[in-house]
N, C-alpha and C positions, 0 to 999 in steps of 0.2 A: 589135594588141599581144599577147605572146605571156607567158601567164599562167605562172608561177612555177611550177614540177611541185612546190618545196615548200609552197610557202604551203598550211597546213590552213584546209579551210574547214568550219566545223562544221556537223554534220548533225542535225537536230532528235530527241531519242531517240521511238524506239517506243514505246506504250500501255505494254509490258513491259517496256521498257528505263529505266520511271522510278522512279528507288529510293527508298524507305521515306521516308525524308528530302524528295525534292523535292514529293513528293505533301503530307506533312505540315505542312511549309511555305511550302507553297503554301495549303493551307486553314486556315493561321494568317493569314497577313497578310488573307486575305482575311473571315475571320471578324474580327479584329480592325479591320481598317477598316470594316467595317460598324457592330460594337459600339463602336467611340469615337465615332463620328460621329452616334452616336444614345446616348450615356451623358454625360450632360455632367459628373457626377461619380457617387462610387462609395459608397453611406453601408453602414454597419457594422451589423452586428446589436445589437439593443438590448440593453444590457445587463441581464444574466442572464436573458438568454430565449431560446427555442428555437427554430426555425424548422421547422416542418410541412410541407409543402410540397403543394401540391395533389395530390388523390389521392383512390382510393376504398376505403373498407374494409366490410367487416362490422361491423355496429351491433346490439348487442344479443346475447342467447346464449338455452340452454335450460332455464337454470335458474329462470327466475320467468315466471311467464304474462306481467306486464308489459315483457315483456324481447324482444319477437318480435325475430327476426333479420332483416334486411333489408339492403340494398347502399344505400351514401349516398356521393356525392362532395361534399367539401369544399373550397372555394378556401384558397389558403396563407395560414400567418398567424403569428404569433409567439404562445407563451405561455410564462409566468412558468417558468423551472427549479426553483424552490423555492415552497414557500407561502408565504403573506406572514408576516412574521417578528412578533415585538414591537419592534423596534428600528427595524423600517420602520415600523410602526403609529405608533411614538411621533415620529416623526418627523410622520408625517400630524397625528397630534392637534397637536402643539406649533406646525404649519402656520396651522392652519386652525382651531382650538378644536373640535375635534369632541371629543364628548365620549369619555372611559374605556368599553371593552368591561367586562361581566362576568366574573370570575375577574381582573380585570387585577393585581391584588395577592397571588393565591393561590402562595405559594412555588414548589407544582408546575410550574406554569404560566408563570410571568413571565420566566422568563430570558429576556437576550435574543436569543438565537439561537434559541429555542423560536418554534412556529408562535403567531400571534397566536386565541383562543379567546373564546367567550363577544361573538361579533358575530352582528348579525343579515345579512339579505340586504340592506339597505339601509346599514348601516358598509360591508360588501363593495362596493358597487357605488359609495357615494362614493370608499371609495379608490381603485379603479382610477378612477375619474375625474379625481381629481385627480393622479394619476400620469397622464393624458392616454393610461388604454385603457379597459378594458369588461370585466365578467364572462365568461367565454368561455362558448360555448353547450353543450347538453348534448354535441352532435355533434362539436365542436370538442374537449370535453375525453375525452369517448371516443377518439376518434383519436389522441391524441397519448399518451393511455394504452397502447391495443393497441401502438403503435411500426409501421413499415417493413412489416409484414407485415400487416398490418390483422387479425389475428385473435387473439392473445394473449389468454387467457382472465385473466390477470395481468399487470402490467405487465414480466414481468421473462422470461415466459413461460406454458406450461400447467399447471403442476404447482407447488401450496402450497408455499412454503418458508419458514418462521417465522422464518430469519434473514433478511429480504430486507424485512421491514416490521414496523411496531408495532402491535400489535390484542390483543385479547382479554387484556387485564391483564397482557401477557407483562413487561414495563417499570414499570406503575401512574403512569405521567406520559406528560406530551408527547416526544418527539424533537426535538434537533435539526434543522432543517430541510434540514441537508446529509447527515444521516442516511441510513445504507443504500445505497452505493455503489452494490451488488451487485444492487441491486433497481430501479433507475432503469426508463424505457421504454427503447425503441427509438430514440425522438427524445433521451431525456437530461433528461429530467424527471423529479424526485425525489419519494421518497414519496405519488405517484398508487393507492399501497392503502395504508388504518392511516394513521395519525396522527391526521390528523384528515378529518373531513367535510367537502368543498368546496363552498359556493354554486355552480351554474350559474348563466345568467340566464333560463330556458327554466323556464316553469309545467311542472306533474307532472299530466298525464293520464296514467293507469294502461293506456290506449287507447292512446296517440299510436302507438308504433312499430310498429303495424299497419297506421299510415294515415300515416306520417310524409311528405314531400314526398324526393327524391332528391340535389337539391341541394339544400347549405346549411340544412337545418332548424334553424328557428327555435324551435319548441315550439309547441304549441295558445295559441290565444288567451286562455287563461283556464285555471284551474288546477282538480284537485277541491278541492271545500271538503268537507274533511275533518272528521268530525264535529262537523258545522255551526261549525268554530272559523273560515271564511273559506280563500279559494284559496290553493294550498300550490306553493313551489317546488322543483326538483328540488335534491338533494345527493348529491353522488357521491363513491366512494374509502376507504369505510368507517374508521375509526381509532381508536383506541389501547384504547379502549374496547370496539369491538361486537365480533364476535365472526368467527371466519375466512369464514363463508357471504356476509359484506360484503363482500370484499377484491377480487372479481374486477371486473375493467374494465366492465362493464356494469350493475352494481349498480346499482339505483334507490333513493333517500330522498329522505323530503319532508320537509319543515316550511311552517308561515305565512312569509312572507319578514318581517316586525315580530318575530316572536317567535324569540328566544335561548336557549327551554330546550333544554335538553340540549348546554346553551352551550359545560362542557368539553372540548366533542367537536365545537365547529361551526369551522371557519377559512375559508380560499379561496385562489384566486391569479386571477392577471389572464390578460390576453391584449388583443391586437391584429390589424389586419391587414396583412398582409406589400404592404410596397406595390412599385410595380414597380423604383424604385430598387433594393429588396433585392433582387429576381429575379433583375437585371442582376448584385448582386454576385456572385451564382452563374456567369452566363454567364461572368464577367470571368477568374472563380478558374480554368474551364473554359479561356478563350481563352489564358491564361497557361499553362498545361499545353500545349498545342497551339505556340504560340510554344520554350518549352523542346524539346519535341521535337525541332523542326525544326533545334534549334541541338544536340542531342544532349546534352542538359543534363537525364538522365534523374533524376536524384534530385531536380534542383526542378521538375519536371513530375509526380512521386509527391505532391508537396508539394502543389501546386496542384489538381492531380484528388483530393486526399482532401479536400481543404478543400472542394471542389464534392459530393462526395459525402457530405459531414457535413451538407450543406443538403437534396440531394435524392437520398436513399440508394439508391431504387429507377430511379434514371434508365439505364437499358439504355446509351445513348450514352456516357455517364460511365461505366458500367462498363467496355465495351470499351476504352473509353480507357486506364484503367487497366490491362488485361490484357496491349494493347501496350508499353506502359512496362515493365511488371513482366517481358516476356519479353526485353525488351531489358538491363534490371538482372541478371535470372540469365543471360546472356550468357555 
């Protein structure tokens, strides 16, 4: 039989001959039938909390002996965006009959969008419990202090700025808890210097971060007992009160964990750990960028690579990602 001289018969392209587009999605559908066939669903970030994202930073700085500098990797995990409020707190008590903090009636103090004051480490640690998370550790709330770069001597950066946080009587009250825009970390967490002092859940050796563990550090077993008053917890993030030398991200304070002086200056916030459903929603935000490409749908592929990169900032692959996008948009 005598073949057709027109019938085209098409030629498979070359390594070079395959354009932006077929490469791209091609590693969509393919990334994506991986990722649905192993995500059976997609859950959401908990409300008002951050996501961290595993990583390692610089723990500690040079301004106090207790402060040695040292490299820690942290698994991901979520913590609270704001400190805990009075409006959250009253909700826990009205819960659960837990009794009234200290200051709870003090004008300054009570409103309710003001951080909750005059708790001890043990109010802190039932609340997050009964919000179903945990104290966050010292390592934990360092990290999400310094931000993306893991070294932020402040949370907002390296250099004091007095409008960026409440400390040193500048105010003579608490802050609202959404307070200081300007001053947030790197992850988007508010008020991490001034306001107020946060619980850890990590005992206060004046030692530890010379002998710290690399991952995940817990805190030493046991705390100093502090002018024989019994073993003292760590508190971090100096506020409204103490004075600017508090303020930077690595600041150490203690107290007993029962005891509440110096109550109008104690608060907390919580945290959690990022479980692998959240990771996925990452990937997912990811595969969805990757999908838009392919279909040339470059402004919801922007959409989806920032939303992947609002979870894990410093991811290289995400970032390239977006590089592509963005050179295809100024087109």
């Amino acid at each position: 039989m005598t073949k057709n001289r027109h019938t085209h018969i098409p030629q498979s392209p070359s390594k070079g001959e395959m354009t932006m587009k077929n490469l791209t999605l091609l590693s969509s559908i393919t990334f994506a039938s991986i990722l649905l066939a192993t995500t059976p669903a997609i859950s959401q970030d908990p409300e008002n909390m951050v996501l961290v994202p595993r990583g390692e930073f610089t723990m500690g700085s040079q301004d106090h002996k207790d402060e040695t500098p040292h490299n820690v990797v942290v698994d991901a995990y979520y913590i609270d965006k704001y400190e805990v409020s009075n409006k959250d707190y009253k909700e826990f008590m009205k819960a659960t009959g837990h009794p009234a903090p200290a200051y709870w009636d003090d004008p300054r103090l009570s409103k309710p969008e003001q951080p909750v004051v005059g708790v001890n480490w043990y109010d802190g640690s039932a609340f997050c419990e009964w919000k179903g998370k945990r104290l966050p550790t010292e390592a934990e709330w360092e990290r999400a202090a310094k931000g993306p770069e893991g070294s932020g001597h402040y949370p907002w950066g390296h250099t004091l700025d007095e409008t960026k946080a409440n400390y040193g009587q500048n105010v003579g009250k608490t802050s609202p808890v959404d307070s200081y825009p300007a001053g947030v970390s790197g992850y988007g967490a508010y008020n991490m210097s001034g306001n107020v002092f946060e619980w850890v859940s990590d005992w206060y050796d004046p030692t530890y971060y010379s002998v710290s563990p690399a991952l995940n550090p817990q805190g030493p077993a046991t705390g100093l007992n502090f002018a024989n008053q019994g073993p003292v917890k760590v508190l971090k993030g100096g506020s409204w009160l103490a004075p600017a030398s508090s303020l930077h991200s690595s600041h150490r304070f203690w107290n007993q964990p029962e005891n509440n002086s110096y109550g109008v200056g104690l608060g907390f916030r919580c945290a959690q750990p990022a479980s692998s459903a959240s990771i996925q929603a990452t990937q997912y935000d990811f595969m969805q960028a990757l999908i838009s490409m392919g279909d040339e749908k470059w402004n919801e592929a922007l959409d989806s690579i920032n939303q992947a990169l609002k979870a894990d900032p410093k991811n290289m692959e995400y970032m390239q990602t977006k590089t592509l996008i963005m050179n295809q948009i100024n087109k």
